[in-house]
N, C-alpha and C positions, 0 to 999 in steps of 0.2 A: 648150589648148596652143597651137594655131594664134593663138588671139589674144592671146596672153603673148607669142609670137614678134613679133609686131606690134608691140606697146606696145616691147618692147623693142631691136628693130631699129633703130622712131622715135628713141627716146629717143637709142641709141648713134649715130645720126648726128648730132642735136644736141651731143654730148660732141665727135665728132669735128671740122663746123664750126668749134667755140668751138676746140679747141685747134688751127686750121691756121692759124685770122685770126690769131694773133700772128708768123707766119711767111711767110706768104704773100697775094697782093693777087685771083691769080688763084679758088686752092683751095676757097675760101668759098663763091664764087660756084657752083662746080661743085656742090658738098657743100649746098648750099642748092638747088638742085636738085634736084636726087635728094631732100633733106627735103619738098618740095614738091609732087612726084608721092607719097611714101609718105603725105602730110597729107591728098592727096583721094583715095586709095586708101583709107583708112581713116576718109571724110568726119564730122567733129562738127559741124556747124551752134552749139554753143552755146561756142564761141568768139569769134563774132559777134557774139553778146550784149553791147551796148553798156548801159551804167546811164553816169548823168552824175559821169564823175571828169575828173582831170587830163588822161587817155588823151585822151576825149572831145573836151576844148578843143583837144588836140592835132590832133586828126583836122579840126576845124573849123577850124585853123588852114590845114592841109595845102589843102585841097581850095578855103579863100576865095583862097590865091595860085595853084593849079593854074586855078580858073575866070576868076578876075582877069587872069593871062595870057593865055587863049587869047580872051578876050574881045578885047584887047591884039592880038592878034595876032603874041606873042611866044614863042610855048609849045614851040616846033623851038629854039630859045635856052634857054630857061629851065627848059627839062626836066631838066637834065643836074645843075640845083640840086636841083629837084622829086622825083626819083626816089629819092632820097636819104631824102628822107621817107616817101615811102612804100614802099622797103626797110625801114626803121624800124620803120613800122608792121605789114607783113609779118612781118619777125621777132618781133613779137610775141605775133601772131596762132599762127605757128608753133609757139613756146616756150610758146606757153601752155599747151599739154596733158601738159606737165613738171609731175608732182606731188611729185618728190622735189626739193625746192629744197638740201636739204644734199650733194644730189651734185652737182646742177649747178653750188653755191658752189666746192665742192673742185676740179670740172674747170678752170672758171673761174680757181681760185688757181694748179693745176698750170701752166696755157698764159701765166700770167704770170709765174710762178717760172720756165718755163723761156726763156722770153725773156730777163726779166732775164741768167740763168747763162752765154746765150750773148753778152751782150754787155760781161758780166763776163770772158766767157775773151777776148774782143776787146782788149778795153782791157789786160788783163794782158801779151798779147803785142806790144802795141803799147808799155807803158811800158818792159816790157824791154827793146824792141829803141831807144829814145827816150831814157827814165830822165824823161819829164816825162806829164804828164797836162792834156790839153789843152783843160780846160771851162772857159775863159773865154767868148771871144769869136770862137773860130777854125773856121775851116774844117773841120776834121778831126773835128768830133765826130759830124756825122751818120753819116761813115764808119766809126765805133768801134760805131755804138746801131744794131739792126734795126731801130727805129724813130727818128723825128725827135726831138729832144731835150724838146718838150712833152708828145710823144705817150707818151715811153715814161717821162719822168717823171711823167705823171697814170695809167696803168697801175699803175707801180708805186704811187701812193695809192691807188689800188681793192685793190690785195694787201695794201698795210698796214692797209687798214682791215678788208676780209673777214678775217685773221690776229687781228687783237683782235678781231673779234668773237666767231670761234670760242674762241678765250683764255677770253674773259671769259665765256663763256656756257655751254663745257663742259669738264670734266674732263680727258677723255679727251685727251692729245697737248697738253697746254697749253705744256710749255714748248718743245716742240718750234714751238709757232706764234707764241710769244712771241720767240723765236729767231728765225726767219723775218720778223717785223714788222721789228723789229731789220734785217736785213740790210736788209729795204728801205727804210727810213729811212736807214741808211750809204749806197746807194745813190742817192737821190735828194740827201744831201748831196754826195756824190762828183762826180755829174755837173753839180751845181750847174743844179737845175730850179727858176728863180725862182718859178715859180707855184703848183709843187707845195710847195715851201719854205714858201711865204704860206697855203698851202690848209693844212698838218700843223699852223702853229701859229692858225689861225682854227679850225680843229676844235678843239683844245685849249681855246682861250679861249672856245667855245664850251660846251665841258663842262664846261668850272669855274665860269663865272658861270648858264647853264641849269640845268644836270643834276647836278652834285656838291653835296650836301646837309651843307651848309655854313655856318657864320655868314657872316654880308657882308662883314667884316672878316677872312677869312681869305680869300677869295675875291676881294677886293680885294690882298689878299698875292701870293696864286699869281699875279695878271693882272697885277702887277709883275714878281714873278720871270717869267715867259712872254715880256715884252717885251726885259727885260734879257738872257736868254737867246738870244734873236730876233737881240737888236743883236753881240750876243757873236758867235754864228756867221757873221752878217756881215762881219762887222768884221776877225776871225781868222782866215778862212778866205780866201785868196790871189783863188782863181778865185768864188768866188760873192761875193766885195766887189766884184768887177770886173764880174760878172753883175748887180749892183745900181748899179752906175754910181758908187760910193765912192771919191771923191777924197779932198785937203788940204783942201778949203773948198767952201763949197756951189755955188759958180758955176763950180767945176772942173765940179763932180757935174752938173751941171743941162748944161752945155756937153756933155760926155759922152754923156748919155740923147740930147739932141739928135743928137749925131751919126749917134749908133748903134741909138739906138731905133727903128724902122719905125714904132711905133703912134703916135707924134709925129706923124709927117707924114700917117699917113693918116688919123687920126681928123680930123685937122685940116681935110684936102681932104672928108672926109664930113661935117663943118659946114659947111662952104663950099657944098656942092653941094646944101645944102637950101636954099638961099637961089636957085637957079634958079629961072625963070620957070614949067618943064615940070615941077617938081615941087608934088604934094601933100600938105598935112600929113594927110589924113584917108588917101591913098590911096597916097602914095607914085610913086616915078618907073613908067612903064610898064615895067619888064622891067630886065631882069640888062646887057641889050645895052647903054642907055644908060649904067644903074650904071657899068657896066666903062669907056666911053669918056670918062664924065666923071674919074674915077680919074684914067685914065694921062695925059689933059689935065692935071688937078692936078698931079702928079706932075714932068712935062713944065715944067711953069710957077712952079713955086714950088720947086724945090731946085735950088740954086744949082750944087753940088759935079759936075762933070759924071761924075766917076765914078760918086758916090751914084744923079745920074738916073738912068743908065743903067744900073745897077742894081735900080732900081725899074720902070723901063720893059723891062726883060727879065722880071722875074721877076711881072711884073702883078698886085701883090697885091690881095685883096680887102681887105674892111672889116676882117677880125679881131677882131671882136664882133659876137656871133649876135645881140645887141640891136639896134645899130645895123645888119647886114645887112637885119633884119627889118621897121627903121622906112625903110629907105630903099625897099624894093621892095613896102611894102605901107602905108607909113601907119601912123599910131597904129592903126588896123583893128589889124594883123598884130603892132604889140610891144604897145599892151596885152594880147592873147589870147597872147601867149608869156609876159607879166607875169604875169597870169590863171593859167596853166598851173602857173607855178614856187608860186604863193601858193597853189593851190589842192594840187598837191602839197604843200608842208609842213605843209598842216593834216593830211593824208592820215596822214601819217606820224609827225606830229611826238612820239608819246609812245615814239617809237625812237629812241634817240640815235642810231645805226648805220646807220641810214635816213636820218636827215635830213642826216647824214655826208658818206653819198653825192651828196643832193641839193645840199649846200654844195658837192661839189667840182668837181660837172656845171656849177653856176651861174658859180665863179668861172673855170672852163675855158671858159666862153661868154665871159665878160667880154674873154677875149683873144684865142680862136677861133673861128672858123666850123665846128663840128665836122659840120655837117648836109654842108659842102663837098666832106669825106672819106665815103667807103664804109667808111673800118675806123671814124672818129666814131658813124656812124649803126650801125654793128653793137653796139658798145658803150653806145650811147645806149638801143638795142632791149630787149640783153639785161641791164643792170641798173636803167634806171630805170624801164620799161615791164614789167615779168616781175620783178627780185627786190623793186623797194619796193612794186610792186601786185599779184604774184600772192600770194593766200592759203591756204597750205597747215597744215598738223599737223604738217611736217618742215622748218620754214623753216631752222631752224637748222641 
C-alpha cells in the first residue's frame, strides 16, 4: 500500500507539472522540485542506464559544450544556454519511471486543449469588441495567445497529432478526437502559424508518399492535390498570404520577406561571422558572449532602416536555428553530433509514422528556433522526444 502511494503521488506530480508549463513560467519549476526530492526519496539507479541511442549523442553533445566552455572561460555566460539542456535531460531522467504512457499522452493532450480554449476565449472577445482578427503581421497577437505565436502554434501540432493518433489506433472516443484534431488544425489556420502550416502539410506528403500503401501513380496524385491545396490556403486566406509575404508579383513578395522577415538579416549576419578570424570551423567561436556581440554589430551595421535597427538591437535576437546556434558555438563538433542525433533518432523510430511525426516537427521547429533558449522549449523537448518516442512501454498508446 505504502508503495502504490508512492508510485502514485510520483506519477500525479508529473500530470500536474505537465499541465502548469502550458500556463505558467514559474509553476514547473516549483512542481519539478518537489518531483525531484519524491525521485530520490524513492531512489532507481536504473534510470541511469545509458545503452547507445539518440538520448546518448545527446548527452555527448550537452556536456562537449559545457566542457568546451569552461575550458573557455566562458561558462558564468553560457550557462544560462547550458542549463537548458540539462533541465532536458533531467526531465527525462525524471519522466522516465512513468510506465503508463496512455495517460501521460492524455495529460499532455488535456494541458494543450486547455491552452488552446483559453486563447480561443481571448481572441473571441477581442474580435467582438474589434470585429477583425489580427494574425497578420501585428502587434496584438502575442497579447490574444498565452503563448508566442510559434510556440503555441507547434503545441497545437503535438495535440493534432497525439488526437490522430489516438483516432487511428483506438476505438474507444475516436470521433470525439477526430473532432479535436479538427479544432486544432482550424486553429493553427486561424492564427496563421507559418511553420506549423508547413509542418501539417510535410507530415502529410510524408504519409502519402512513405507510408500509404499505394501505387506511385496515386501517390504522385495526392502530392498534387497536397500542394494545390497548400497554395489554395495561401492564397485565400487574407492573413496567412500576408504571413507568407504573398504579393502581385514576385519582387513585391521577396521585398516583403526582406523587410519583415528577421531570419533574412540574421542568418545572413551568422554567415558573415564565420568568416571571422576568431572563429573555428571544427570548434566554433568561444562562448555565447562573443556570438551575441558579433550579432548586434551585424545588426548595427548592415540594416539600413533605423527603426528596423533599432528594433533589432533592442530585442538582441539570437540565431533562430538550433542548427546554426550549434555550428556557431561549437564547430561542426557540436551540429554534426546534433545532425547524428536527429539521423540517429529516425532510424529509432521510423517504422512509426506518429513518431517520426513528432520528430519532423521538432526538426523543422529547430530549423526556425532555438528551442534549447527557452525553459518551456526544453520541457517539451524532455517530455516528448526524450520519454514518448524512446520510452518503451505495453501502454504506449
Amino acid at each position: 500500500m505504502k508503495s502504490f502511494v508512492k508510485k502514485n503521488l510520483y506519477n500525479y506530480t508529473i500530470y500536474l507539472m505537465i499541465l502548469v508549463l502550458f500556463f505558467s513560467k514559474a509553476l514547473p519549476n516549483i512542481v519539478l522540485a518537489i518531483l525531484t526530492i519524491l525521485f530520490f526519496v524513492n531512489f532507481d539507479y536504473k534510470v541511469f542506464k545509458l545503452n547507445f541511442s539518440a538520448k546518448s549523442i545527446l548527452l555527448v553533445l550537452t556536456f562537449y559544450l559545457i566542457i568546451k566552455s569552461g575550458l573557455n572561460g566562458n561558462l558564468s555566460f553560457d550557462f544560462r544556454v547550458y542549463k537548458g539542456l540539462l533541465l532536458m535531460l533531467w526531465i527525462s531522467v525524471l519522466l522516465y519511471k512513468i510506465e503508463d504512457l496512455k495517460t501521460l499522452k492524455l495529460v499532455i493532450l488535456t494541458g494543450i486543449n486547455a491552452c488552446i480554449l483559453v486563447s480561443l476565449f481571448l481572441i473571441g472577445i477581442y474580435y467582438f469588441q474589434t470585429g477583425i482578427l489580427p494574425f497578420s503581421n501585428t502587434a496584438e497577437v502575442n497579447n490574444l495567445l498565452l503563448l508566442e505565436r510559434p510556440y503555441i502554434g507547434f503545441i497545437a501540432v503535438l495535440g493534432f497529432l497525439l488526437s490522430l493518433e489516438k483516432a487511428f489506433k483506438i476505438k474507444e472516443w475516436r470521433k470525439l478526437y477526430i473532432c479535436n484534431s479538427v479544432i486544432l488544425l482550424s486553429f493553427i489556420l486561424l492564427i496563421s502559424a507559418r511553420i506549423s502550416i508547413i509542418t501539417i502539410f510535410a507530415i502529410a506528403g510524408i504519409y502519402f508518399v512513405f507510408y500509404l500503401k499505394e501505387k506511385w501513380h496515386k501517390k504522385i496524385l495526392y502530392a498534387l492535390v497536397l500542394i494545390i491545396l497548400f497554395a489554395g490556403i495561401i492564397i485565400s486566406n487574407k492573413n496567412i498570404s500576408e504571413r507568407f509575404f504573398i504579393k502581385s508579383n514576385l519582387k513585391e513578395s521577396l521585398q516583403q520577406a526582406s523587410d519583415y522577415e528577421p531570419r533574412i538579416v540574421i542568418w545572413n549576419c551568422a554567415y558573415k561571422m564565420t568568416k571571422q578570424n576568431d572563429f573555428s570551423p571544427i570548434t566554433g567561436f568561444d562562448g555565447y558572449q562573443t556570438i551575441k556581440n558579433y550579432l548586434l554589430d551585424c545588426y548595427s551595421t548592415s540594416i539600413e532602416n533605423p527603426s528596423k535597427k533599432e528594433y533589432f538591437l533592442s530585442e538582441k535576437f539570437n540565431s533562430h536555428n538550433q542548427f546554426i546556434d550549434f555550428y556557431l558555438v561549437g564547430g561542426l563538433i557540436a551540429f554534426l553530433l546534433f545532425v547524428a542525433f536527429f539521423v540517429t533518432l529516425f532510424l529509432e523510430v521510423r517504422l512509426d509514422f506518429f513518431k517520426i511525426t513528432i520528430v519532423v516537427s521538432f526538426l523543422l521547429f529547430f530549423i526556425v528556433e532555438n528551442i534549447f533558449y527557452r525553459q518551456f522549449g526544453c520541457y517539451l523537448f524532455g517530455i516528448f522526444v526524450l520519454i514518448l518516442l524512446q520510452r518503451k512501454t505495453n501502454e504506449e498508446n
